[in-house]
N, C-alpha and C positions, 0 to 999 in steps of 0.2 A: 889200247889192248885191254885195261880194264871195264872198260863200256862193252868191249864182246865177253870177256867172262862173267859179268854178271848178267848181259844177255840170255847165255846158255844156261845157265843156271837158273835164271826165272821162266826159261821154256817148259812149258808143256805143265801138266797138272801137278807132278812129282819134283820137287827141287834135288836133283841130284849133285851132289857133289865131285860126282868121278865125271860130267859134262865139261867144267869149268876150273878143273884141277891145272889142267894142262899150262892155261894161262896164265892162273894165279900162281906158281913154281916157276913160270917166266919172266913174272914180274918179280920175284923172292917175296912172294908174299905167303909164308909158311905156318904162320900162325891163325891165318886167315883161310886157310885151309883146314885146318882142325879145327876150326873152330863150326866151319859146315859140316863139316865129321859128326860132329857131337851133337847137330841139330837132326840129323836124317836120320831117328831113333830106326826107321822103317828098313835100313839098310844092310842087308845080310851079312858084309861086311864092315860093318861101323867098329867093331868090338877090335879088330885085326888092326883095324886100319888109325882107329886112337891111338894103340897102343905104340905102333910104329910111328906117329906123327908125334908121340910127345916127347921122343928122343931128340936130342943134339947132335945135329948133321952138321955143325962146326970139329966136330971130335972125327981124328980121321975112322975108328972104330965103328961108326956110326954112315958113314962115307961108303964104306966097304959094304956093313950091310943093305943100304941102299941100292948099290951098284950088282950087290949078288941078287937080289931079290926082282932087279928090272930084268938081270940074264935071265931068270929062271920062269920070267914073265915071255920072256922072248922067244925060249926053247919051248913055253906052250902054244907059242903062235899068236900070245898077246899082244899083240903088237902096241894098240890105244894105251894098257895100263904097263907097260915098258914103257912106252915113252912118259906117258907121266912120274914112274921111278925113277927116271933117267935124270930129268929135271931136277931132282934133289941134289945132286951133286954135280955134275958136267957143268962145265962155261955151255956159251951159247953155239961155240965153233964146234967144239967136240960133240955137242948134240946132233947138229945138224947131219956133221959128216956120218955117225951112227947110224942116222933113222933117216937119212936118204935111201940106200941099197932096198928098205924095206915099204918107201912108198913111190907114189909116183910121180909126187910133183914135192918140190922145194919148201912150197906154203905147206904143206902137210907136215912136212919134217918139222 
């Protein structure tokens, strides 16, 4: 699974971060997500998105605001960056069954 998120991530001319989020939050690799935060100076959201990744998602405080912020990802109809908040906190069961109703096949979820 880490050979496809650094695949997506080296796609195309722009290294996005918001590509290969998904993966690297399924592997709990969280530091290593901030850490391509901090390199995408170009990213509209880079400034938002430090700020929220340099928090401690072991704190249940921090838990919650992860989880409020995928809902209100979700009620805009974001689905791609819901499920990447989602990942901050959820096991891998309660993700699934979440972000099934909202795609179409299992491998998406």
């Amino acid at each position: 699974m880490e050979v496809i998120a650094r695949t997506e991530y080296m796609a195309g001319d722009s290294r996005d971060p918001v590509a290969c989020s998904l993966f690297y939050f399924a592997l709990g690799k969280h530091k290593l997500v901030q850490g391509l935060w901090r390199q995408a100076a170009w990213h509209k959201e880079q400034a938002v998105m430090l700020q929220f990744m340099s928090n401690d998602f072991t704190q249940p405080r921090w838990r919650t605001a992860a989880l409020k912020n995928a809902y209100a990802l979700l009620g805009k109809r974001r689905f791609g960056e819901w499920r990447r908040l989602a990942f901050v906190d959820l096991d891998l069961r309660v993700r699934c069954q979440n972000t099934r109703p909202h795609s179409s096949s299992l491998e998406v979820a």
